[in-house]
C-alpha positions in Angstrom: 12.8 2.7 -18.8 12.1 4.7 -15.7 8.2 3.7 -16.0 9.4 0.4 -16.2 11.2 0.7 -13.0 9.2 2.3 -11.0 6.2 0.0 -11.9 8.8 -3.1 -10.7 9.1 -0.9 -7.6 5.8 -0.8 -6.6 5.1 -4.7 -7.3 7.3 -4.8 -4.5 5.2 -2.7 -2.6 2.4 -5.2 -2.3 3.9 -7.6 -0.1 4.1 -5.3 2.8 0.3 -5.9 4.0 1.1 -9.6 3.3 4.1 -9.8 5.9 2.3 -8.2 8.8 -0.5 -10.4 8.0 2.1 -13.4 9.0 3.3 -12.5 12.0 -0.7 -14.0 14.0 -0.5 -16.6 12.1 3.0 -18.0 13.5 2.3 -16.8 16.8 -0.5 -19.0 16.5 2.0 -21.3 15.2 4.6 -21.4 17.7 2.0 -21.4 20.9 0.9 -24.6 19.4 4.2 -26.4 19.2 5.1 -24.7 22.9 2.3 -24.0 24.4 3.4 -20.3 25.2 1.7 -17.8 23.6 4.7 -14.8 22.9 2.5 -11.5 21.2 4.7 -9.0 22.5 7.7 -10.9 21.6 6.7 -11.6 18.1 5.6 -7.8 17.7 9.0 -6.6 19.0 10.8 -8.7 16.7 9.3 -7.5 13.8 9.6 -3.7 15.1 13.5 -4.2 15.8 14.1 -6.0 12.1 11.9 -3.6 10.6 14.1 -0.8 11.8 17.2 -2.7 11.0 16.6 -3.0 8.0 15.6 0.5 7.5 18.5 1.8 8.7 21.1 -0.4 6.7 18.8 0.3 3.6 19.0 3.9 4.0 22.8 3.4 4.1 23.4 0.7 1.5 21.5 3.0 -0.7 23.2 6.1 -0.1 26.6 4.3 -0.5 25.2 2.9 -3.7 24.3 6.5 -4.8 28.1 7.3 -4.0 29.5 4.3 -6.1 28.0 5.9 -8.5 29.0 9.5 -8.2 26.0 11.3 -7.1 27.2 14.8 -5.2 24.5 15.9 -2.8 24.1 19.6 -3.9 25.1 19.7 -7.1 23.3 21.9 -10.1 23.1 18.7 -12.1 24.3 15.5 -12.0 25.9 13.3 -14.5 24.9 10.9 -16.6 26.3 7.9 -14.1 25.0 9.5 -11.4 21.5 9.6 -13.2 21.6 6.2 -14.0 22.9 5.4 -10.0 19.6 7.1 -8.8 17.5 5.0 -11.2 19.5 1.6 -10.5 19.1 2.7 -6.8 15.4 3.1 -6.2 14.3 1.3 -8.6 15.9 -1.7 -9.5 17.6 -2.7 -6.6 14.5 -2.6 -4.4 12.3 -4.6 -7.5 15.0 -6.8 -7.4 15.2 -7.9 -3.6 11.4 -8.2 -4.0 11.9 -10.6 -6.3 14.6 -12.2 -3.8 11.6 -12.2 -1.0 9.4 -14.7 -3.1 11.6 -17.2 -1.8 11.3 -17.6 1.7 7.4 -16.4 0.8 7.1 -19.1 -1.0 8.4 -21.9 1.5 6.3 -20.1 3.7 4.9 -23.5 5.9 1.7 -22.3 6.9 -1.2 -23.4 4.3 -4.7 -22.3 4.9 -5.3 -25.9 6.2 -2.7 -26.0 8.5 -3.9 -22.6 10.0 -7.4 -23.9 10.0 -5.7 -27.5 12.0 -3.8 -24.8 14.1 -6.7 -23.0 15.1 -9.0 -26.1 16.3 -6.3 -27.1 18.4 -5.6 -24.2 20.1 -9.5 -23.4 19.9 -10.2 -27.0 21.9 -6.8 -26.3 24.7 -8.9 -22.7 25.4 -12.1 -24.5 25.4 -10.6 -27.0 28.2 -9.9 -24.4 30.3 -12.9 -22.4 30.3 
């Protein structure tokens, strides 16, 4: 069982390359429809909702682990609290990557609407030069 968990934890692992690897593409995105290209902005964004949720899954977790009677300290913990640890880091976080396919998947830019995006803004910087 704990194989099994920790190999659905680390599915979930892959997609963290995968979101960073978003964030150019809707900046190209977004200065397309506006015209105003935002780096910095996007950048920050993803820092500050990184961090948030960081911090709230640090403490959801740790509240989780006291639902389920883990004592910080102790010689050895009970069966619940065994069970809280595994449920915990492994199946909650296997199970909110499976909750992240969603948005992934309605995810609106394609490879040919990058490569549309891109010859647009390509010809606007073209104009200027």
């Amino acid at each position: 069982m704990v194989v099994l968990l920790t190999s659905l934890y680390g599915l979930g692992n892959f997609a963290a390359p995968v979101i960073l690897s978003m964030v150019p593409d809707s900046i190209d995105y977004a200065e397309d429809k506006t015209g105003v290209r935002s780096d910095g902005t996007a950048y920050a964004a993803v820092s500050l909702a990184t961090k948030v949720a960081s911090a709230l899954g640090a403490a959801l977790g740790a509240m989780l682990l006291g639902f389920f009677g883990y004592v910080a300290n102790a010689q050895q913990q009970t069966a619940t609290a065994a069970t809280g640890i595994n449920v915990t880091v492994n199946l909650v976080p296997a199970a909110l990557a499976l909750l992240a396919i969603i948005p992934a998947a309605l995810y609106p830019i394609t490879e040919d609407k990058f490569a549309q995006i891109r010859a647009r803004l390509d010809a606007k910087r073209a104009d200027v030069a």
